[in-house]
N, C-alpha and C positions, 0 to 999 in steps of 0.2 A: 492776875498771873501774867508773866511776862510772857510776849509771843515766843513760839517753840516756833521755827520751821525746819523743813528737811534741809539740808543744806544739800540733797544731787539736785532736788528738782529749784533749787533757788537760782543753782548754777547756769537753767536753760532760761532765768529770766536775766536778763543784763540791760541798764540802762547808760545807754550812752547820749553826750548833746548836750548834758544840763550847760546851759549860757548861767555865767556868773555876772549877777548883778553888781552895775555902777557904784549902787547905793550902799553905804555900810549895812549889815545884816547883822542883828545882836538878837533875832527870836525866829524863830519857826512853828508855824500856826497849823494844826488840825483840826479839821470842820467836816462837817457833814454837810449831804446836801438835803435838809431834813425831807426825803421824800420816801415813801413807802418801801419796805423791802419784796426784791422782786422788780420792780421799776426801773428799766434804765436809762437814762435820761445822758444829753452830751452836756461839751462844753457849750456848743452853741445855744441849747436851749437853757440852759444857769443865764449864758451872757444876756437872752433877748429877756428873759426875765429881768435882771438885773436894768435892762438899756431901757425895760417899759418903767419903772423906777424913777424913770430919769440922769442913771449913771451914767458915765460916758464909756464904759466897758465891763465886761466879769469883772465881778469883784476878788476871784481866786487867781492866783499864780496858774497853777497846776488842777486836775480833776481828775479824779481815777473811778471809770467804770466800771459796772458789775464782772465786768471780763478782764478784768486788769489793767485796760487800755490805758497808759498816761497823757492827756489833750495837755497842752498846754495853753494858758487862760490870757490875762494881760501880761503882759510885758515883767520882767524880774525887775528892769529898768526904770518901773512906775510903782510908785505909792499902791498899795491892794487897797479894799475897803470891803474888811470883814471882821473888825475886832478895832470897836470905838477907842482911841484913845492911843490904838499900836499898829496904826497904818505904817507909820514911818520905821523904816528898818525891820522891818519882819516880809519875810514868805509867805504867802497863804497856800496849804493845799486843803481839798477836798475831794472825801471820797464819795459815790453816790450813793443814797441808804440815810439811814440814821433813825429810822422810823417804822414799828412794824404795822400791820393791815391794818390796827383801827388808830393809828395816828398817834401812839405812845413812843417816846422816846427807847431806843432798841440796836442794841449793836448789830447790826447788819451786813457786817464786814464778809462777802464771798472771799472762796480758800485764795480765788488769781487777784483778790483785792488784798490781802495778806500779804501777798509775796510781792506785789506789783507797790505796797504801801512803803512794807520795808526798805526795798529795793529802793525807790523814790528817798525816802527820811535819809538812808544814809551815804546815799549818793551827795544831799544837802548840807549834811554835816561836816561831811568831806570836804565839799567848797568852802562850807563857813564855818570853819572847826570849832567858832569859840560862840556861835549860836545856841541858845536855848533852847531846847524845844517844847513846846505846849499844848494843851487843850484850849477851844477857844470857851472851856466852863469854867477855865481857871480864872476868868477875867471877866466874866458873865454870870449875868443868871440863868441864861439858858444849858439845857443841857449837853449840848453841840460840841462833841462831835459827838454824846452818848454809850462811851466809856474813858475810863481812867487813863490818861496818857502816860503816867508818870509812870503808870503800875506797867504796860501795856510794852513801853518803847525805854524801861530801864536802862537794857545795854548800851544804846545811842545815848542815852540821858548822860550813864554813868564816863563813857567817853568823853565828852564834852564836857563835863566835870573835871575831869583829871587833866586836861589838853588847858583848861583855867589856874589848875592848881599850881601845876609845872613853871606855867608863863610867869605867874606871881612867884613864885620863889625864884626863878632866877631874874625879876627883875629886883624883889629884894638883895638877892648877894650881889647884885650891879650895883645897885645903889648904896649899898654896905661899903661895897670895895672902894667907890669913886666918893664917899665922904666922910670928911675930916671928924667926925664924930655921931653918934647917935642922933644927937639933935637935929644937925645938919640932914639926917635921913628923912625923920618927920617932919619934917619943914620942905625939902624936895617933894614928899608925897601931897602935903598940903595945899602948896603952889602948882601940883599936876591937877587937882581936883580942881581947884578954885578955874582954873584953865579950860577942862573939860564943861564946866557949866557956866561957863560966861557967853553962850549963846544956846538958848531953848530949843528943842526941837517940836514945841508942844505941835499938835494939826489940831487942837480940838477944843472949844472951852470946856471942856468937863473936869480937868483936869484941877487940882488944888493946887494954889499959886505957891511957888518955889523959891521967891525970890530972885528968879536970875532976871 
């Protein structure tokens, strides 16, 4: 089911400050931070976990507290490293949870982590309107962030959807109006493609070769 919230009491949460990252953004990532429900743990203690690892920082953007609190993690500005293969051009946030007492996969989402989630997702959306947003299980076998995103955060989904659809028809009717023929259309679109993947952005071998 999609989140329901009140919208007075959403009213007293407000986030202001999101810094928009350098980098193009074409996803936005939800994670858990798989630890027990009831647990609250910061950004700093993810980061020294992550830094005994041997990373050179959290691996999250963003981290939201049993209490709603939003840390801010590494840099928007930096590559994240929480979802193999979609470091580049994606947000990471996580909330704290994702786990109930005996260590089972469990949505553990508190009511100021609801509001503080929301508030966060589409604050992001806002900046990258034409970003996707996701579970980090949609790309995994883990069950992280341990419920359904799609089902969960619809309404931002279905915004971002339509904010895609809009841009593509009118770059169609541009591209209609400014060519000499049909043909000449799909051949502009073909020559945009061919364009857009003439340099890889892979980070990862895991990936299946593309040709580019």
């Amino acid at each position: 089911m999609p989140v329901k919230l009140n919208q007075n009491n959403m009213a007293n949460i407000i986030l202001n400050g999101l810094t928009k990252s350098k980098r193009p953004i074409d996803r936005i990532f939800l994670h858990c931070s798989a630890t027990p429900e009831d647990r609250d743990v910061s950004g700093d203690d993810i980061r020294q976990w992550h830094k005994n690892k041997g990373w050179r920082d959290i691996g999250y953007h963003y981290v939201v507290r049993l209490d709603g609190t939003v840390e801010e993690g590494r840099s928007v500005n930096l590559d994240g490293a929480h979802a193999r293969g979609y470091n580049q051009g994606s947000i990471a946030v996580c909330y704290i949870g994702g786990l109930n007492k005996d260590f089972d996969p469990k949505d553990t989402r508190t009511e100021p982590q609801l509001y503080a989630l929301y508030n966060l997702l589409l604050g992001l959306t806002e900046i990258y309107p034409k970003a996707t947003l996701h579970g980090h299980n949609e790309f995994s076998s883990k069950a992280c962030p341990s419920f359904n995103v799609q089902e969960q955060y619809s309404s931002l989904i279905n915004k971002t959807t339509q904010i895609m659809i809009d841009d593509f028809q009118t770059d169609v009717q541009d591209h209609e109006e400014g060519a000499d023929s049909f043909a000449d259309f799909v051949n502009d679109l073909t020559e945009d493609k061919a364009n857009e993947n003439a340099v890889c952005g892979i980070d990862d071998d895991d990936c299946e070769a593309c040709g580019a």
